[in-house]
C-alpha positions, 0 to 999 in steps of 0.5 A: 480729254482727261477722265478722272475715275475713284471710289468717293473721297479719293480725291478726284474733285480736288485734284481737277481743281488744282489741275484747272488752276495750276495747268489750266486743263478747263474742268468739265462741270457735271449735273446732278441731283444730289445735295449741294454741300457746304462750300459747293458753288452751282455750276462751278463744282457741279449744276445742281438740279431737281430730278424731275429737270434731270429726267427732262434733260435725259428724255431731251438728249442732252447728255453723252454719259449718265449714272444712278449713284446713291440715289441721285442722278448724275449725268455729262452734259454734251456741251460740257465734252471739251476734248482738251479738258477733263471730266471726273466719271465713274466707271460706266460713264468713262467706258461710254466715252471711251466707246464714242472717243477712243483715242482722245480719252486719257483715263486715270484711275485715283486709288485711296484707301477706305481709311483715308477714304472715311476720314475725308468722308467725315471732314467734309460734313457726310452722315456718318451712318451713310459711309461705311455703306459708301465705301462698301458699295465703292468696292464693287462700283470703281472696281479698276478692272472693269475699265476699258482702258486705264492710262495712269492709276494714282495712288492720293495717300496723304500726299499734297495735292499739287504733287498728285496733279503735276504726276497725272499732268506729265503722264498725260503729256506723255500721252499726248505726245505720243498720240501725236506722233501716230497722226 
């Protein structure tokens, strides 16, 4: 599995998009409480719901991995694990997978910096007054060294999309084909 990890706007929804679609890795979809933003599509970018079917779906056991993340809740649904697939996860989330499957997790950690971080922020629709706040607490929030493990950092500084992905796709080849041998 392919766990994605960055500070908001680094890039990790569009680089699991073009790693679904040019390699065929299935994208886990996560839940969540926040907003639905322009462009987003219910159960293909995320499942959007309610806090209160959130808090149900916590107390009912059906998550692997949950967060608390600018006041929304953010959780991967244990039927969304696809070994052979990828999830985007902030640190706390990873570090939980990687308790639970070790070996089997390949993490890649997407380095932007604030700048190209603010702009991206201000493309896609966020409140204005809301991102230096964001970027501020990503700081602390996706600070790499409190990883377990990290396989591949990235850094996605105006570079295309497509390159990004071919780079963390080969990386995770390697991996696997290294992994293999010790089976």
């Amino acid at each position: 599995m392919i766990i994605l990890i960055g500070s908001s706007a680094s890039g990790k929804t569009e680089i699991a998009n073009t790693l679904n679609q040019k390699f065929g890795i299935t994208k886990s979809v996560t839940t969540t409480t926040r907003f639905m933003r322009r462009n987003e599509i219910q159960n293909v970018h995320y499942n959007f719901v309610s806090k209160e079917k959130f808090l149900q779906m916590l107390n009912s056991d059906k998550f692997v991995e949950s967060t608390q993340y600018q006041s929304n809740y953010y959780g991967l649904e244990k039927k969304e694990v696809k070994i052979n697939g990828l999830s985007i996860l902030d640190i706390s989330g990873a570090n939980k997978l990687l308790k639970i499957f070790s070996d089997d997790i390949f993490v890649c950690y997407i380095s932007s910096s604030k700048n190209i971080r603010k702009e991206r922020m201000l493309k896609r629709g966020d409140d204005p007054e809301v991102i230096d706040k964001r970027i501020e607490s990503d700081n602390s929030l996706f600070d790499v060294s409190k990883l377990k493990k990290v396989n591949h950092v990235v850094l996605n500084e105006n570079r295309d999309l497509l390159n990004v992905s071919k780079e963390i796709f080969n990386e995770y080849k390697k991996w696997s084909k290294r992994r293999l041998k010790w089976l």
